[in-house]
PQR file of N, CA, C, O and H, with PARSE charges and radii, in Angstrom:
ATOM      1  N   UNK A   1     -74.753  80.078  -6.033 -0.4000 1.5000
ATOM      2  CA  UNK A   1     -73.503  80.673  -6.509 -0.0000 2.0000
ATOM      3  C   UNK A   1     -72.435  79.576  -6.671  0.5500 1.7000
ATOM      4  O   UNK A   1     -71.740  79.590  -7.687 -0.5500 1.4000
ATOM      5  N   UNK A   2     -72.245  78.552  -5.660 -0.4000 1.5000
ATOM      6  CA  UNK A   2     -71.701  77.721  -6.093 -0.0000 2.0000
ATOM      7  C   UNK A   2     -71.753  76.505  -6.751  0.5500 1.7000
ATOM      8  O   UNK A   2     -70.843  75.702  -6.957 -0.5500 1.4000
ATOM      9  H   UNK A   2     -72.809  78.541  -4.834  0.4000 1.0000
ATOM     10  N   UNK A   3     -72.811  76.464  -7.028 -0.4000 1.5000
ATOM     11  CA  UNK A   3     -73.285  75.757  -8.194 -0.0000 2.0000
ATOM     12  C   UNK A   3     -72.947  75.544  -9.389  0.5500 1.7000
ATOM     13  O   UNK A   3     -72.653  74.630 -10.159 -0.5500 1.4000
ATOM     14  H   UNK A   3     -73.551  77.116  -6.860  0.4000 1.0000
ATOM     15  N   UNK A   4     -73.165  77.498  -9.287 -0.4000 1.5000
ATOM     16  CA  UNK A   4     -72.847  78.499 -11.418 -0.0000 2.0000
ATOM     17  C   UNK A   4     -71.042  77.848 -11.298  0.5500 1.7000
ATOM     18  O   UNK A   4     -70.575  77.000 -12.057 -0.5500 1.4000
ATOM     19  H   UNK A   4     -73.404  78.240  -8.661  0.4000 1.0000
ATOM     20  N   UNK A   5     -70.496  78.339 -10.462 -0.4000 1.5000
ATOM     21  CA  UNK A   5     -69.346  78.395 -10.252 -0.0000 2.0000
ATOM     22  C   UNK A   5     -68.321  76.911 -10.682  0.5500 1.7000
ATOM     23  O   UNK A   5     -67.140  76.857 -11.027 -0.5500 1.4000
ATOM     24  H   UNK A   5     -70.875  79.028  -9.845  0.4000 1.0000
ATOM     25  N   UNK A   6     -69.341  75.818 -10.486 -0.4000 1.5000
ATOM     26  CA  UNK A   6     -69.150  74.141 -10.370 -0.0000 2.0000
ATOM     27  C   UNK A   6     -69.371  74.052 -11.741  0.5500 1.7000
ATOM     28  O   UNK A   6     -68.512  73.515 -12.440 -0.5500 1.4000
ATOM     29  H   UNK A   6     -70.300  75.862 -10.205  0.4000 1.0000
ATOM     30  N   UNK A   7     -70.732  74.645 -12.395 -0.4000 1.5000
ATOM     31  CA  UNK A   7     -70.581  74.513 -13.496 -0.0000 2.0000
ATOM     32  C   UNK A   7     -70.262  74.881 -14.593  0.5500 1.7000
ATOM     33  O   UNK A   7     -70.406  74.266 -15.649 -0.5500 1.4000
ATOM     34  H   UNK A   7     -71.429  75.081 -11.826  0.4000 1.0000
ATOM     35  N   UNK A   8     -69.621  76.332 -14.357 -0.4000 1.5000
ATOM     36  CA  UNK A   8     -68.546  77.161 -15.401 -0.0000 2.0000
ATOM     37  C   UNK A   8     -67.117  75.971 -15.243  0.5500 1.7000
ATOM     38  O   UNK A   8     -66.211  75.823 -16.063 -0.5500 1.4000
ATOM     39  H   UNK A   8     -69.504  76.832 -13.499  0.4000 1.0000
ATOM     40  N   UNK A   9     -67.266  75.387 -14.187 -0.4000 1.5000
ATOM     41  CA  UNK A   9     -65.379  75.018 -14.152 -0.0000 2.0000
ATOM     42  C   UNK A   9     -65.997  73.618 -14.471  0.5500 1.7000
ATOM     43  O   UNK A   9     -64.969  73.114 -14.921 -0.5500 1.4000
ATOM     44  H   UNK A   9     -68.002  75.507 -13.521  0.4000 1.0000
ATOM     45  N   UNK A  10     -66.809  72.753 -14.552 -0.4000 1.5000
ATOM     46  CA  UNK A  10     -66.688  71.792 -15.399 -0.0000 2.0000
ATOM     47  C   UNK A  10     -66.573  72.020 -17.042  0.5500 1.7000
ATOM     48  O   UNK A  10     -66.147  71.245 -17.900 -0.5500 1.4000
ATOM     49  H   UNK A  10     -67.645  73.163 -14.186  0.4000 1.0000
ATOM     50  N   UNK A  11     -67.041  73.200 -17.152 -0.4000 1.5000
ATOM     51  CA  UNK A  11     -67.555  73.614 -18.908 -0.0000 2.0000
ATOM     52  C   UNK A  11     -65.524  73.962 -19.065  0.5500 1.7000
ATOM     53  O   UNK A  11     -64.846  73.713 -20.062 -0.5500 1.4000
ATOM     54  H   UNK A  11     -67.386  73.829 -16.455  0.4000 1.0000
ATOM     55  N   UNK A  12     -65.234  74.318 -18.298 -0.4000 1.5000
ATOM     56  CA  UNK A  12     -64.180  74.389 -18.966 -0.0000 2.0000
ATOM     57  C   UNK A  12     -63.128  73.173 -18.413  0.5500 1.7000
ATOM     58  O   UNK A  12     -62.310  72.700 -19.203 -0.5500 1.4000
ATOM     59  H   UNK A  12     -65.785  74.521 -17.488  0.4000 1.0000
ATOM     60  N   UNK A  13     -63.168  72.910 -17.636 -0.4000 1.5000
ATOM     61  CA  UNK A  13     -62.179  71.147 -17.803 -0.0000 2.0000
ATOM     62  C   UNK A  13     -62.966  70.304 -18.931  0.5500 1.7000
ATOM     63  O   UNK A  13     -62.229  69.469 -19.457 -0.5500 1.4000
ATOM     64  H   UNK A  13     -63.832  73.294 -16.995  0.4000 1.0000
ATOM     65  N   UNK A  14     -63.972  70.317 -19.312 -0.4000 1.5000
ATOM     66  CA  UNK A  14     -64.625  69.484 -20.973 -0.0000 2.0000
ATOM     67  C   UNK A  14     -64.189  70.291 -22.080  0.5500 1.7000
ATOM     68  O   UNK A  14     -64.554  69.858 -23.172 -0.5500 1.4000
ATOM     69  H   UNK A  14     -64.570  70.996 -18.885  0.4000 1.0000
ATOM     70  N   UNK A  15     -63.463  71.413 -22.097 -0.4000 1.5000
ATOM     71  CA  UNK A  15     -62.618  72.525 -23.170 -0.0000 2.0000
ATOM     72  C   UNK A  15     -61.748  71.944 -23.168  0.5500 1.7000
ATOM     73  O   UNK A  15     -61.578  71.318 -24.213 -0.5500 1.4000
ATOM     74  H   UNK A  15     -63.166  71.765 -21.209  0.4000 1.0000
ATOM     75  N   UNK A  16     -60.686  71.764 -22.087 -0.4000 1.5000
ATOM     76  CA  UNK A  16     -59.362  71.524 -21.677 -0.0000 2.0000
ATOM     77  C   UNK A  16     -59.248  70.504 -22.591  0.5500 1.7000
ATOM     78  O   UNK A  16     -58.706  70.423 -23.694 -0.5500 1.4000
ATOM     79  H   UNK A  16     -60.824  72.274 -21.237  0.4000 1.0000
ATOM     80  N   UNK A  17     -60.126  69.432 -21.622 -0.4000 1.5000
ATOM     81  CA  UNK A  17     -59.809  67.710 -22.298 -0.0000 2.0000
ATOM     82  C   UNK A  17     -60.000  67.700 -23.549  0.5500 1.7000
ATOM     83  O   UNK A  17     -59.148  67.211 -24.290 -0.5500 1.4000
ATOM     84  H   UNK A  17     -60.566  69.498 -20.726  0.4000 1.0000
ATOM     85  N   UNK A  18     -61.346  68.327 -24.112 -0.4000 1.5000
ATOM     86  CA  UNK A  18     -61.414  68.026 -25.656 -0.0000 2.0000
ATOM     87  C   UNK A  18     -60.331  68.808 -26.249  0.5500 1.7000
ATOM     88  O   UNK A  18     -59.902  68.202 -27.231 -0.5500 1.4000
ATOM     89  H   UNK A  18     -62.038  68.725 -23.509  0.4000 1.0000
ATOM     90  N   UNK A  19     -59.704  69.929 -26.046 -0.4000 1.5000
ATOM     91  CA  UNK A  19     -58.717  70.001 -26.766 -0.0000 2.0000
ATOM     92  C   UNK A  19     -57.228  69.422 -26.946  0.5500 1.7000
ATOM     93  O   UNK A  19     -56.465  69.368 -27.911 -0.5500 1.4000
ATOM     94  H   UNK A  19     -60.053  70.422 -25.249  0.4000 1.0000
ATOM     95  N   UNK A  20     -57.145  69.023 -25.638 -0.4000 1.5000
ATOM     96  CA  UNK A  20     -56.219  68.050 -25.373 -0.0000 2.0000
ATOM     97  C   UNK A  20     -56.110  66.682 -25.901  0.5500 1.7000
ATOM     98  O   UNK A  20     -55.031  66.095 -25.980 -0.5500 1.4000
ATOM     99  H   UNK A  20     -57.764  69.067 -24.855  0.4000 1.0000
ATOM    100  N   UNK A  21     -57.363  66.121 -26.303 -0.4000 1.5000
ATOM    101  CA  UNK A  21     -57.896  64.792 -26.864 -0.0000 2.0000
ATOM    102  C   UNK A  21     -57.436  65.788 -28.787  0.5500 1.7000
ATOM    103  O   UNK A  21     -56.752  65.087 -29.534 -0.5500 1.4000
ATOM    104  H   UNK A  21     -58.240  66.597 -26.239  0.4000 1.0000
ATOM    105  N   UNK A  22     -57.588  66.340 -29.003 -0.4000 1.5000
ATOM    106  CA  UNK A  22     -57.800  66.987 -30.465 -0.0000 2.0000
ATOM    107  C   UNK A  22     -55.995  67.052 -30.908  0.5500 1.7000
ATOM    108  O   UNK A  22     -55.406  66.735 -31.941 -0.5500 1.4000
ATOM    109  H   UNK A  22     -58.144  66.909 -28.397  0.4000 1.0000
ATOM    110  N   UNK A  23     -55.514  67.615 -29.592 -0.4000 1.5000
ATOM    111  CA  UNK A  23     -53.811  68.072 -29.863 -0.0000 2.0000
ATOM    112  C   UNK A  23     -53.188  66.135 -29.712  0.5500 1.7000
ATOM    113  O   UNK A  23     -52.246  65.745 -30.401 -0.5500 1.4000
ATOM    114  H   UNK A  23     -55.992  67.873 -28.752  0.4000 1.0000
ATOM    115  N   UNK A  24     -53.667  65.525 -29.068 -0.4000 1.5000
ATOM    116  CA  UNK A  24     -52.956  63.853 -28.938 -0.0000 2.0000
ATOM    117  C   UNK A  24     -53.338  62.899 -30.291  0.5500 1.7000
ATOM    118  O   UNK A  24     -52.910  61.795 -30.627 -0.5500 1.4000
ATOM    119  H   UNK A  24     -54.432  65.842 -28.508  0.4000 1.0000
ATOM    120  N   UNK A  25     -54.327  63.802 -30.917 -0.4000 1.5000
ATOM    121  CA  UNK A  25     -54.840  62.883 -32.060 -0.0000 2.0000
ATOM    122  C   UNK A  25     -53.945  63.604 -32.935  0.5500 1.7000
ATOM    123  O   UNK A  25     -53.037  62.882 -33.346 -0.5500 1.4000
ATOM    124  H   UNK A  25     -54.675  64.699 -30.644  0.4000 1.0000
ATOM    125  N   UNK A  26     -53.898  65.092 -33.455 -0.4000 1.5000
ATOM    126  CA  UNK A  26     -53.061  65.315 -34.118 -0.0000 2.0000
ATOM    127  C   UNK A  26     -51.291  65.149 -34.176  0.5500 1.7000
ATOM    128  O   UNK A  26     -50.518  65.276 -35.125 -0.5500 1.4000
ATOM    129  H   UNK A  26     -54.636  65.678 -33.121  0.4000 1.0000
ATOM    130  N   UNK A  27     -51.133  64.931 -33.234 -0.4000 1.5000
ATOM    131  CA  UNK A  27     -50.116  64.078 -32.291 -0.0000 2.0000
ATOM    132  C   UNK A  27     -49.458  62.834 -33.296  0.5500 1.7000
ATOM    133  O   UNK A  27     -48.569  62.755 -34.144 -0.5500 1.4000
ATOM    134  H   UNK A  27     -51.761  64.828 -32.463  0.4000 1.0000
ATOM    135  N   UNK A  28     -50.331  62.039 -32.742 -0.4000 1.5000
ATOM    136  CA  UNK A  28     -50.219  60.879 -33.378 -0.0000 2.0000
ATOM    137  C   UNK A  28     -50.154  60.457 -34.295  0.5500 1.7000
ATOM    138  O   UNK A  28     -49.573  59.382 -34.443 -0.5500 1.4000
ATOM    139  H   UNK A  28     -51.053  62.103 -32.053  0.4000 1.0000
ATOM    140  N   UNK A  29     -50.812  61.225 -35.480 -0.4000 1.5000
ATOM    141  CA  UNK A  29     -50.911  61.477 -37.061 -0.0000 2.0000
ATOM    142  C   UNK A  29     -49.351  61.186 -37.401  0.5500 1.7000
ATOM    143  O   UNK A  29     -48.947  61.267 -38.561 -0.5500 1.4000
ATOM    144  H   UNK A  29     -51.284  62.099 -35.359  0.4000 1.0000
TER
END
């Protein structure tokens, strides 16, 4: 269980960042 749990919340801090990496590029434009 805490495993699933470790790896739902990495899947979403790699959401976070890539969208965050997506909003700093458009950013910068």
């Amino acid at each position: 269980m805490k495993r699933g749990i470790k790896e739902r919340f990495g899947e979403e801090v790699l959401a976070k960042v890539e969208k965050l990496g997506q909003d700093a590029e458009a950013f910068s434009r």
